[in-house]
Residue frames relative to the residue before (quaternion, step in Angstrom):
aa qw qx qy qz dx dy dz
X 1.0000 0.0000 0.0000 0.0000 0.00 0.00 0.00
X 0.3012 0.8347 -0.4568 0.0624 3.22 1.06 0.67
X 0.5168 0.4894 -0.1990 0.6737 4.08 -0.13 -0.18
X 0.7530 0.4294 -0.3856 0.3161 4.19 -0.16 -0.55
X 0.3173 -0.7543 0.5389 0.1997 3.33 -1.07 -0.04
X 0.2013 0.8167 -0.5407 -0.0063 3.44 -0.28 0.26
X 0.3894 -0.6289 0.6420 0.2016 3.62 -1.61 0.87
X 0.0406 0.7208 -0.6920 0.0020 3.36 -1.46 -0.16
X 0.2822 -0.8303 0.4780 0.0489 3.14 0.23 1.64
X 0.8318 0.1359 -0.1178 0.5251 4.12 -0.56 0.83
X 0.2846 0.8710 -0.2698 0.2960 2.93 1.19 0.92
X 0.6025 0.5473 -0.3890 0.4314 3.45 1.94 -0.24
X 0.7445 0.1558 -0.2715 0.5896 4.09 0.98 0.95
X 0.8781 0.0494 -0.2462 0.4074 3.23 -2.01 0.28
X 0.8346 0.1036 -0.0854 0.5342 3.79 -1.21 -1.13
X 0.7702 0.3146 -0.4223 0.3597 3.84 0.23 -0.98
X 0.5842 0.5445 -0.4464 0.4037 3.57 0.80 -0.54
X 0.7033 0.3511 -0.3670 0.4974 3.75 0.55 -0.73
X 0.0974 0.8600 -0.3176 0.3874 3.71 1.14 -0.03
X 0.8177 0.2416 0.2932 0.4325 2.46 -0.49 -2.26
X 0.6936 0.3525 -0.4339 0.4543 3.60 0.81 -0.02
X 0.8037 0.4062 -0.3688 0.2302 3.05 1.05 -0.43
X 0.4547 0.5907 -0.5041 0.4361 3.38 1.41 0.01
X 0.6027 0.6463 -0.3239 0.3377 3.60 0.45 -0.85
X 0.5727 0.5714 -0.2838 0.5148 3.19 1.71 -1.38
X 0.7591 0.4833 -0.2104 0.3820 3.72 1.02 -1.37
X 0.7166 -0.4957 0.1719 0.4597 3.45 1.57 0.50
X 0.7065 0.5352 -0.3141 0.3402 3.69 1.41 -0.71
X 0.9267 -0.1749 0.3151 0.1064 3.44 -1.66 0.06
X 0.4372 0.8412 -0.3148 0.0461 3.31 1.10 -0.68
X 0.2557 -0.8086 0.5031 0.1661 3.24 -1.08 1.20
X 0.2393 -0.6776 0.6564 0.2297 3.72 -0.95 0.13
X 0.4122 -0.7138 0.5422 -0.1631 3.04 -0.95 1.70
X 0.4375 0.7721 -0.4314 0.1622 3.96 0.88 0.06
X 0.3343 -0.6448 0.5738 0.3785 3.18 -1.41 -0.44
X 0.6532 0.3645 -0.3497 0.5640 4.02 1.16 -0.45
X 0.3606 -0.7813 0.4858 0.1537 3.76 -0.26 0.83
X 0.5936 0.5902 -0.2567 0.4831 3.29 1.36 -1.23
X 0.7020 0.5128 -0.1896 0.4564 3.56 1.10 -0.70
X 0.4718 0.6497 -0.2679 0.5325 3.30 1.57 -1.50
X 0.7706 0.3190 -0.3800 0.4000 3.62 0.50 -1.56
X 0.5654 0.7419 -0.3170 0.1715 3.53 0.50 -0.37
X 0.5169 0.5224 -0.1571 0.6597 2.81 1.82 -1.70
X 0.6917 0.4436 -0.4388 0.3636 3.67 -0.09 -0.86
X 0.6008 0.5399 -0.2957 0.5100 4.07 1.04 -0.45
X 0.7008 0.4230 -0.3187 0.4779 3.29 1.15 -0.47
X 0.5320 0.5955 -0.3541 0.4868 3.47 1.32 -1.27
X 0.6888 0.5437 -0.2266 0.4226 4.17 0.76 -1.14
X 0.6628 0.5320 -0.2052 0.4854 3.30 1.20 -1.28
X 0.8278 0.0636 -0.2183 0.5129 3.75 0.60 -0.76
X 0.6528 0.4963 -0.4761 0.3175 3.39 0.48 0.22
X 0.5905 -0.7168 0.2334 0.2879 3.54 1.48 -0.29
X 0.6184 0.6010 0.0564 0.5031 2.43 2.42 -0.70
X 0.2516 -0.9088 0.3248 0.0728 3.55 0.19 1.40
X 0.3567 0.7768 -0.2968 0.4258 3.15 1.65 -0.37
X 0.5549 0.6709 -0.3618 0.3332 3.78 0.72 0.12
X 0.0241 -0.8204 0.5698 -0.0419 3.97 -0.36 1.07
X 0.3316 -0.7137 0.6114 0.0828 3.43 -1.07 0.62
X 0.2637 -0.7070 0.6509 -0.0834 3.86 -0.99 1.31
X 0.2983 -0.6240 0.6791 0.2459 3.97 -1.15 0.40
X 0.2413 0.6911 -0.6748 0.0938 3.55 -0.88 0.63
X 0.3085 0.5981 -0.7395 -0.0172 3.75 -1.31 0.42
X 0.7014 -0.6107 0.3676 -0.0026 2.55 -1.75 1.57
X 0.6354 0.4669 -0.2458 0.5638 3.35 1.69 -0.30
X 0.7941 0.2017 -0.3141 0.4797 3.27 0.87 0.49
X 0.5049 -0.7694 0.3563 0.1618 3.20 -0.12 1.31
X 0.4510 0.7356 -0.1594 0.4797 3.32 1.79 -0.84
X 0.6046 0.3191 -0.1074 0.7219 3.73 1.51 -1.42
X 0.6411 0.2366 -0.5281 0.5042 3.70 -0.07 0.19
X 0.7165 0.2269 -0.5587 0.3507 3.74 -0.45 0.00
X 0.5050 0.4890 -0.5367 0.4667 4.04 0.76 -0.52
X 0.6642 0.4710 -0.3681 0.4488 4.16 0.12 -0.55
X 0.6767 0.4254 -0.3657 0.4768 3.78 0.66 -0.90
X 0.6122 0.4897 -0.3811 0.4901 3.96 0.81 -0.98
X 0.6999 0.2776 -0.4222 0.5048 4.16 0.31 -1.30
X 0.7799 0.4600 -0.4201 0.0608 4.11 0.12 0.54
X 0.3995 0.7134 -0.2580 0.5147 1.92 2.45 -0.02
X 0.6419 0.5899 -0.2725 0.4070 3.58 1.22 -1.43
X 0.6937 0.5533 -0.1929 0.4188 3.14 1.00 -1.49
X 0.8109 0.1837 -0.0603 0.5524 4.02 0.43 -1.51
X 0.5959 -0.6340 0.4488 0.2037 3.48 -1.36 1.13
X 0.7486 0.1541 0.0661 0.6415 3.57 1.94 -1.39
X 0.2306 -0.7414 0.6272 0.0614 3.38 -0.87 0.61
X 0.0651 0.8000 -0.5913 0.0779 4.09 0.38 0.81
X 0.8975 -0.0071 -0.1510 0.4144 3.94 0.24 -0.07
X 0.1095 0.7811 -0.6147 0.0116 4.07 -0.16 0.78
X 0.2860 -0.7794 0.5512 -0.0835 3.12 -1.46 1.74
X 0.1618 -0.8493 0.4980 0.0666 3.16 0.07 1.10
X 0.0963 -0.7715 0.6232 -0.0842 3.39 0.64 1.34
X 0.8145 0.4347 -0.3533 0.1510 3.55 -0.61 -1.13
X 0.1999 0.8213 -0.5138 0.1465 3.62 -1.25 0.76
X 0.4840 -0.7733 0.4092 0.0181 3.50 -0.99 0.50
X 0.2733 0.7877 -0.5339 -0.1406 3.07 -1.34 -0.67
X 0.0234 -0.6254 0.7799 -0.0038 4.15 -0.57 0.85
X 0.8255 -0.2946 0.4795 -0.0423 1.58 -2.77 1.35
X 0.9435 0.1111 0.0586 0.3066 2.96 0.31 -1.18
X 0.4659 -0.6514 0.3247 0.5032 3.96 0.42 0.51
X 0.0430 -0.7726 0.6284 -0.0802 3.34 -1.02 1.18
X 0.2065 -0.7645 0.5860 0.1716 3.94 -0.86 0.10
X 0.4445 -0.7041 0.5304 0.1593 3.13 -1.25 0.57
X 0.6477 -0.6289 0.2096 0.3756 3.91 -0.53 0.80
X 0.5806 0.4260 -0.4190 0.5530 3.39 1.51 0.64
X 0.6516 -0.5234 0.3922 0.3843 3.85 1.11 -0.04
X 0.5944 0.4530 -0.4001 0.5305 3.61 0.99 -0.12
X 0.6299 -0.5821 0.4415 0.2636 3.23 -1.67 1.68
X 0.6367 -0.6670 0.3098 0.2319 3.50 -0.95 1.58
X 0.6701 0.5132 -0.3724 0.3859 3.45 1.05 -0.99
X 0.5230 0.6326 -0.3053 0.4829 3.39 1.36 -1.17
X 0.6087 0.6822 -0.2614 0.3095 3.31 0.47 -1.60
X 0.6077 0.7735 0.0655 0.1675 2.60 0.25 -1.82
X 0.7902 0.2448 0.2232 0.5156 2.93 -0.79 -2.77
X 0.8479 0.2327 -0.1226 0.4603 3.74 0.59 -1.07
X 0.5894 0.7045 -0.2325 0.3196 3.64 0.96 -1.55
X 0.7648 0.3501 -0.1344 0.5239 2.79 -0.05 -2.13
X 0.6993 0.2712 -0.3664 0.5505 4.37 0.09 -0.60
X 0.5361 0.4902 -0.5465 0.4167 3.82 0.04 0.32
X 0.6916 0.5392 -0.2418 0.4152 3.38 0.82 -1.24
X 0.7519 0.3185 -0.2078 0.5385 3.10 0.34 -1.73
X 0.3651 0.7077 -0.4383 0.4168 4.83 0.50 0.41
X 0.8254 0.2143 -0.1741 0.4924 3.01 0.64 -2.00
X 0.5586 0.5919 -0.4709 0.3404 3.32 1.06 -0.32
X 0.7611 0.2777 -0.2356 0.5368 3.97 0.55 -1.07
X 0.0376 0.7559 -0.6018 0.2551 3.83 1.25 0.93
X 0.8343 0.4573 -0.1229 0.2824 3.31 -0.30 -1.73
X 0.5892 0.5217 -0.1417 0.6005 3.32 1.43 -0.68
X 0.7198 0.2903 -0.2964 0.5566 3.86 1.08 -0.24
X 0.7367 0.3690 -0.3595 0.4381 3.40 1.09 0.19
X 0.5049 0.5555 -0.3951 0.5296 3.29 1.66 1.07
X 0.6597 0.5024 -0.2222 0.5129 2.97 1.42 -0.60
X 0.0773 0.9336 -0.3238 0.1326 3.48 1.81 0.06
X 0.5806 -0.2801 -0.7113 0.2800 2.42 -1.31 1.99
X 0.0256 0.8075 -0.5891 0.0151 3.41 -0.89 0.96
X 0.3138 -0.7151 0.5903 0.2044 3.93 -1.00 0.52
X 0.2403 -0.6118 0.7422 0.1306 3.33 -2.04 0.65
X 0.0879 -0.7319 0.6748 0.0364 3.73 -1.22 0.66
X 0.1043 -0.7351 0.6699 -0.0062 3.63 -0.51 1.31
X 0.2093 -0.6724 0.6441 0.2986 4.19 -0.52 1.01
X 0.1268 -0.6247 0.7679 0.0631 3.60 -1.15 0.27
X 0.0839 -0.6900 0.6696 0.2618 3.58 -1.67 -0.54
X 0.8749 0.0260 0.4098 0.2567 2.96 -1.92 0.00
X 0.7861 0.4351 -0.0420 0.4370 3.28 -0.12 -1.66
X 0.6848 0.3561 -0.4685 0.4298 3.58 0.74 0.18
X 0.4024 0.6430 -0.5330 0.3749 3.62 1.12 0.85
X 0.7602 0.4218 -0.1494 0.4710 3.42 1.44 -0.16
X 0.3166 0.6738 -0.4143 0.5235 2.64 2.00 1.07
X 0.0752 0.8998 -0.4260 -0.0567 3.55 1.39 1.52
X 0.7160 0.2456 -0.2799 0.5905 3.83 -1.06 1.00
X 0.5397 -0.7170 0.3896 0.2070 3.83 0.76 0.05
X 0.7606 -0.1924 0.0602 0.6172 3.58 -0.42 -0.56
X 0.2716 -0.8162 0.4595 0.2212 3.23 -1.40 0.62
X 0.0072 -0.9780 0.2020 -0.0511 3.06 1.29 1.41
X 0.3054 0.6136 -0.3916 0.6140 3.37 2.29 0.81
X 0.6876 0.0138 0.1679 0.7063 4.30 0.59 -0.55
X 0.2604 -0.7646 0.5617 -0.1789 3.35 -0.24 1.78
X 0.7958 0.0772 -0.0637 0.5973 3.08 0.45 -1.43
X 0.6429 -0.7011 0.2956 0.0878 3.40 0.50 1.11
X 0.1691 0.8877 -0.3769 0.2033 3.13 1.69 1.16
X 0.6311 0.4399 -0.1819 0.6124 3.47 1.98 -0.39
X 0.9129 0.0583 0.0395 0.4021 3.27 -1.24 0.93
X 0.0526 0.9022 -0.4249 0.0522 3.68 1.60 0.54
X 0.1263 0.8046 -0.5801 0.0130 3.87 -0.44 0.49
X 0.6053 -0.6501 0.3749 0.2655 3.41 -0.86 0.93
X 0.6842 0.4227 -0.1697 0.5696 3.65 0.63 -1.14
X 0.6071 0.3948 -0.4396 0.5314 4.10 0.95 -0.48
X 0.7006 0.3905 -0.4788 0.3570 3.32 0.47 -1.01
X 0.5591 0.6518 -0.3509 0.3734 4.11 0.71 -0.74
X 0.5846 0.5825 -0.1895 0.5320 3.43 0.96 -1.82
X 0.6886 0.5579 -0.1825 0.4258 3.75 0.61 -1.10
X 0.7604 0.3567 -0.1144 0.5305 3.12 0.57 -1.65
X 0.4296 0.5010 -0.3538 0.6628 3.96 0.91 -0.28
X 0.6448 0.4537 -0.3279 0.5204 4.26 -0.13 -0.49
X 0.7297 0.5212 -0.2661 0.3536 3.42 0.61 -1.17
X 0.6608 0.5758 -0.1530 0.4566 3.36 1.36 -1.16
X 0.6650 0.5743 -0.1736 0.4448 3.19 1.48 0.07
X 0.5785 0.4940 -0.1151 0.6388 2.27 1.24 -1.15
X 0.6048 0.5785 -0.3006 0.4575 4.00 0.56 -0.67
X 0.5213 0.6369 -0.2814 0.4933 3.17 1.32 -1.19
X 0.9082 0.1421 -0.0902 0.3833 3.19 -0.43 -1.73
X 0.5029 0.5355 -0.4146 0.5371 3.57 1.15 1.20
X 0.7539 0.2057 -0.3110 0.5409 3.22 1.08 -0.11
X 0.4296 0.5506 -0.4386 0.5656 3.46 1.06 0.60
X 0.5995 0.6150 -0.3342 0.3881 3.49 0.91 -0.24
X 0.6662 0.5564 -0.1488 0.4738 2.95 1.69 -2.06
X 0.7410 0.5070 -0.2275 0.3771 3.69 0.81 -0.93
X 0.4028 -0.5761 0.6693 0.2407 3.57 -1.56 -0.22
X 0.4260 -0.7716 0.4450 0.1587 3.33 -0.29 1.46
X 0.7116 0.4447 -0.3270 0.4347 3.35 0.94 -0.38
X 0.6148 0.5181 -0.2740 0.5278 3.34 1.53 0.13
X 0.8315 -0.0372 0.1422 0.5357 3.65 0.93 -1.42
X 0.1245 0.9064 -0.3958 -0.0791 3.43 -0.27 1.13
X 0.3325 -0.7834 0.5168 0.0934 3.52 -0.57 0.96
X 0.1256 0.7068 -0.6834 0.1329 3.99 -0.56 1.28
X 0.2707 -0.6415 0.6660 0.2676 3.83 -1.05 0.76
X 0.3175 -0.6736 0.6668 0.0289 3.87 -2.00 0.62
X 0.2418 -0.6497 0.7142 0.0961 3.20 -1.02 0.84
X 0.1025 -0.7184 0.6443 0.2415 4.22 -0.36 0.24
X 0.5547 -0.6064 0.4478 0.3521 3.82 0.63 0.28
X 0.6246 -0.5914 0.2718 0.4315 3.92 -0.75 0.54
X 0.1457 -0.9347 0.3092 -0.0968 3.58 -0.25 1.53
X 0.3334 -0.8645 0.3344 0.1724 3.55 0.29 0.94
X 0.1915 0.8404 -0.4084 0.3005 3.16 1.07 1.48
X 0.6349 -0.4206 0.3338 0.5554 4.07 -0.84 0.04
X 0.5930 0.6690 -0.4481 0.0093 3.78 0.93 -0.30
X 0.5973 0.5677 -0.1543 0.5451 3.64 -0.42 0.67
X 0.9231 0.1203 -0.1761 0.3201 3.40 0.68 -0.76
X 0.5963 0.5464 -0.4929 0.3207 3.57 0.28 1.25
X 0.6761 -0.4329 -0.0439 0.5946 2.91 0.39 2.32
X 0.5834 0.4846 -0.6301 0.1668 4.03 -0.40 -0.07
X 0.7433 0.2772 -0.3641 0.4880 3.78 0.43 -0.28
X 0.0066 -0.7044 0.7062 -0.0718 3.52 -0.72 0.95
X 0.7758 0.3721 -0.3649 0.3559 3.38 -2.20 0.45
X 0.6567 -0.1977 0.3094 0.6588 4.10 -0.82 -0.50
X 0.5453 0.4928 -0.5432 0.4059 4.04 0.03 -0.09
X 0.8781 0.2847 -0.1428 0.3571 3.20 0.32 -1.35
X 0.7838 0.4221 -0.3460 0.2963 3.17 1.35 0.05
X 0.4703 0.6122 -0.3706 0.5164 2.88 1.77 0.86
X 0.3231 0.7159 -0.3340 0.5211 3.20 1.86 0.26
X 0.7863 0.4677 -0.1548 0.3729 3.03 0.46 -1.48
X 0.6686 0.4788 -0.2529 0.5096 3.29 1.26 -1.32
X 0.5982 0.6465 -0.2983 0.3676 3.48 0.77 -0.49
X 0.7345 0.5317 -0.1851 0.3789 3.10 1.11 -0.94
X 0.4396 0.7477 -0.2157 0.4485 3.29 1.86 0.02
X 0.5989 0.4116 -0.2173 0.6517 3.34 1.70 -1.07
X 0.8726 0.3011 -0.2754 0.2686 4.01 0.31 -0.74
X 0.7421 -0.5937 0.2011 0.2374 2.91 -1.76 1.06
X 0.7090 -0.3192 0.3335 0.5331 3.91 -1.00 0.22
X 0.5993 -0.4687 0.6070 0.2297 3.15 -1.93 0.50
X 0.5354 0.3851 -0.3947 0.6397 4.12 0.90 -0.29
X 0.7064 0.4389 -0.4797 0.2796 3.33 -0.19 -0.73
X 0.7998 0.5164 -0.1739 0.2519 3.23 1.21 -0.96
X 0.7706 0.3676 -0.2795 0.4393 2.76 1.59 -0.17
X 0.0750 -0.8884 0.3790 -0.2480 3.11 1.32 1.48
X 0.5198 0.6963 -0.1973 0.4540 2.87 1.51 -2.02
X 0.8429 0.4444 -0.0120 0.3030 3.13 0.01 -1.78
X 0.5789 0.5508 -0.1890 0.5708 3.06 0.95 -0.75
X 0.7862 0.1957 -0.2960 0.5060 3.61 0.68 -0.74
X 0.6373 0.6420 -0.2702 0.3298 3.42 1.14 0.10
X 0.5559 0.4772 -0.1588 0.6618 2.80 2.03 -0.32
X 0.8728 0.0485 -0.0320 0.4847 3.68 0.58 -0.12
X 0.6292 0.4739 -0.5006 0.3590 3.47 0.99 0.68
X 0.5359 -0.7443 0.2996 0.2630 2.96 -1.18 1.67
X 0.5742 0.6185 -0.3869 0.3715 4.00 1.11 0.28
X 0.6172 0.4775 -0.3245 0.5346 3.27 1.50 0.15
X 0.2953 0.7567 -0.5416 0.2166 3.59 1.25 0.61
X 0.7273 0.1291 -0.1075 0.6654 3.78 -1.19 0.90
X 0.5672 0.3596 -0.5807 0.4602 4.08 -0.35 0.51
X 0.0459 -0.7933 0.5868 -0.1558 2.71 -1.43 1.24
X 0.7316 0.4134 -0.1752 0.5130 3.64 -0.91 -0.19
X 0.6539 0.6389 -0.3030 0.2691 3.66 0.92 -0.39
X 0.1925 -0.7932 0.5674 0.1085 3.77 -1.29 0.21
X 0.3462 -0.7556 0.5385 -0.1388 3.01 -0.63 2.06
X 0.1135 -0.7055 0.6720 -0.1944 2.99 -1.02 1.34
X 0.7754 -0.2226 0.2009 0.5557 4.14 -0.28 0.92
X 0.7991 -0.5448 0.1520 0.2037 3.57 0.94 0.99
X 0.5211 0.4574 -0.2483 0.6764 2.32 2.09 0.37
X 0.5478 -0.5452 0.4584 0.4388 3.91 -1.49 0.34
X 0.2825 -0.8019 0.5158 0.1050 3.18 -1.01 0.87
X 0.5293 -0.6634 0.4398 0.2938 3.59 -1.10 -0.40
X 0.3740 -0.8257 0.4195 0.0486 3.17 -0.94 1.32
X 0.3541 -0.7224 0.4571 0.3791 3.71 -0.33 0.38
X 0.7116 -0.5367 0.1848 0.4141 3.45 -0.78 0.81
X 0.4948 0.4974 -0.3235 0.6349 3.93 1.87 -1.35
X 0.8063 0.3383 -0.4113 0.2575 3.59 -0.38 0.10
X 0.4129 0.6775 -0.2985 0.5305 3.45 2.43 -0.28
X 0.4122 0.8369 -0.2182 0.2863 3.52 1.42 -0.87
X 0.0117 0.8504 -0.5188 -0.0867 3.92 0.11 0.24
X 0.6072 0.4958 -0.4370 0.4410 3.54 1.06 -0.65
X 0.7650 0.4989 -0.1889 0.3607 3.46 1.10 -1.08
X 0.5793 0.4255 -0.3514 0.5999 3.35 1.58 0.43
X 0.6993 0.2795 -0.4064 0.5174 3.59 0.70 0.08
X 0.4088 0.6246 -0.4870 0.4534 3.79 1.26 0.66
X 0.7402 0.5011 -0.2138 0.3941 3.37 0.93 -1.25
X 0.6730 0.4494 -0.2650 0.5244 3.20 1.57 -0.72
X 0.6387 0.3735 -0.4437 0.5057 3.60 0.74 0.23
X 0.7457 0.4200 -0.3697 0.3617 3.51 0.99 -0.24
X 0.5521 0.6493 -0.3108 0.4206 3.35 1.48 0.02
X 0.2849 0.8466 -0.2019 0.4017 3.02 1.94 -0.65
X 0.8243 0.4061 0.1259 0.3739 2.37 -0.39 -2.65
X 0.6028 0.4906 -0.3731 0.5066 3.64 1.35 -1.06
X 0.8801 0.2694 -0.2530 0.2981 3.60 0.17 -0.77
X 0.6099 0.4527 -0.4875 0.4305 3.02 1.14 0.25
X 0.3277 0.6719 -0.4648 0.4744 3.68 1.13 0.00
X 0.7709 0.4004 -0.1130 0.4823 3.75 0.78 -1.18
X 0.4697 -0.7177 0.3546 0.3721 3.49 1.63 0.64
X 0.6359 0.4714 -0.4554 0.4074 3.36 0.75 1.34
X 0.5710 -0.6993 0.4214 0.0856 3.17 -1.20 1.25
C-alpha cells in the first residue's frame, strides 16, 4: 500500500487502532479519525512505533456532530492529494437515549449518520483516487435487528432499549453498504460491511453502558478475542489484492458471511438512503 492513503475513523483504541497499524505496517498513509485528540495523539505514536512507519496524521472528527464531519471531510481533502481506503470503524452504544447535536438518537447518529454523511462527502475524492475501497464495521448484532428497520420511531423516541437501538444501528451499516455499492463502479469504488467477530476492545466501557447492560459487557469480554485479531477482517478487506471490484459484501474472519434476511432487503436499503438523505439535510446539511 505504498503511495495510498487511508483513514480509519476511531482509530485512537481497540479494532481502529490495530486498523491502522496494520495498514501502516503494509506501507500506507494512515489517518486517525478521532474525536479525543489527546488520545488520537497517542495512538498515532503507537501506530509509528510498531509499524515502523511515520507517515501517520491525525484529523478532529466526532460523529455526533455532523458540523465535525464536514470540517474532517474538507482537512482531508485539503490535506491528501488521494483518498484510496476509508474505514468506517467508529461506533457505540449507551444505556441510555442520548442525541447527537443535530437531535438524532446518538446510537443512530453516530454508528450510521455521522459515516453516511461524512462517505458521500469524501465520495468524489475516492473515485479520483480510483481503484479505491470503503470498509463499513457492522456486527453480528444486526441479526437482532428483529422485524428490521424501525421505520414507525426511527430515532427511537418510544420504548428506547440499548441493544435495539445497537442491533438497529449495526442493520443500517449494511444496509448502507449494499446501497452504496449500488451507487458506485466496482472498478472504481468498493464498498463491503465487516463483522471483526466479538472483540475485547475499550468498546462499551467509559461510563455509556451502565446497569445489567454494562455488566454483562464486562463479563462478556472475558470470552472475546484480541483487538488484532479483530481487525484482521479489515485489514484484509481494505487491502487485499483478491478482493479487487467485490463489492456489496459482508465479511466475517475473511470469509463472506451471512446476512439476516432485513439486511438481504433492497427496498429497505434504498429507504435508508433516501431517509438518511432527507435526515441530514433537514439538519441544514448538504
Amino acid at each position: 500500500m505504498n503511495g495510498k492513503v487511508a483513514v480509519i475513523t476511531g482509530s485512537n483504541i481497540g479494532i481502529g487502532l490495530e486498523t491502522a497499524v496494520g495498514l501502516a505496517a503494509k506501507g500506507a498513509t494512515t489517518v486517525l479519525a478521532c474525536r479525543n485528540q489527546e488520545k488520537a495523539a497517542s495512538a498515532a505514536a503507537e501506530v509509528k512505533r510498531r509499524s515502523g512507519n511515520d507517515n501517520v496524521r491525525l484529523v478532529p472528527l466526532d460523529l455526533a456532530d455532523l458540523a465535525t464531519v464536514r470540517a474532517c471531510a474538507a482537512t482531508i481533502e485539503e490535506s491528501f492529494p488521494r483518498l484510496d481506503v476509508l474505514v468506517n470503524n467508529a461506533g457505540g452504544i449507551w444505556t441510555e437515549r442520548q442525541t447527537t447535536a443535530q437531535g438524532f438518537e446518538q446510537t443512530f447518529g453516530v454508528n450510521h449518520l455521522g459515516h453516511f454523511y461524512l462517505t458521500n462527502l469524501l465520495l468524489p475524492r475516492l473515485v479520483a483516487s480510483a481503484p479505491a475501497r470503503i470498509v463499513n464495521l457492522t456486527s453480528v448484532g444486526h441479526h437482532y435487528a428483529f422485524g428490521g428497520m424501525n421505520w414507525a420511531d426511527l430515532q427511537l423516541e418510544h420504548g428506547y432499549r440499548a441493544m435495539g437501538a445497537y442491533s438497529q444501528s449495526k442493520l443500517a451499516n449494511i444496509l448502507f453498504t449494499r446501497a452504496l455499492a449500488r451507487r458506485l463502479d466496482a472498478a472504481q469504488v468498493t464498498a463491503n460491511a465487516v463483522h471483526p467477530g466479538p472483540v475485547r476492545s475499550g468498546f462499551g466501557m467509559d461510563g455509556d453502558m451502565k446497569g445489567i447492560v454494562g455488566l454483562g459487557n464486562k463479563v462478556v469480554r472475558l470470552f472475546e478475542i484480541s483487538a488484532k485479531a479483530g481487525a484482521k477482517t479489515s485489514i484484509f478487506v481494505a487491502s487485499d489484492p483478491s478482493l479487487e471490484a467485490r463489492t456489496g459484501g459482508y465479511w466475517v474472519r475473511r470469509r463472506p458471511g451471512h446476512m439476516s434476511r432485513a439486511a438481504r432487503d433492497d427496498t429497505s436499503a434504498e429507504r435508508l438512503w433516501d431517509e438518511s438523505e432527507r435526515l441530514v439535510k433537514s439538519a441544514g446539511f448538504e
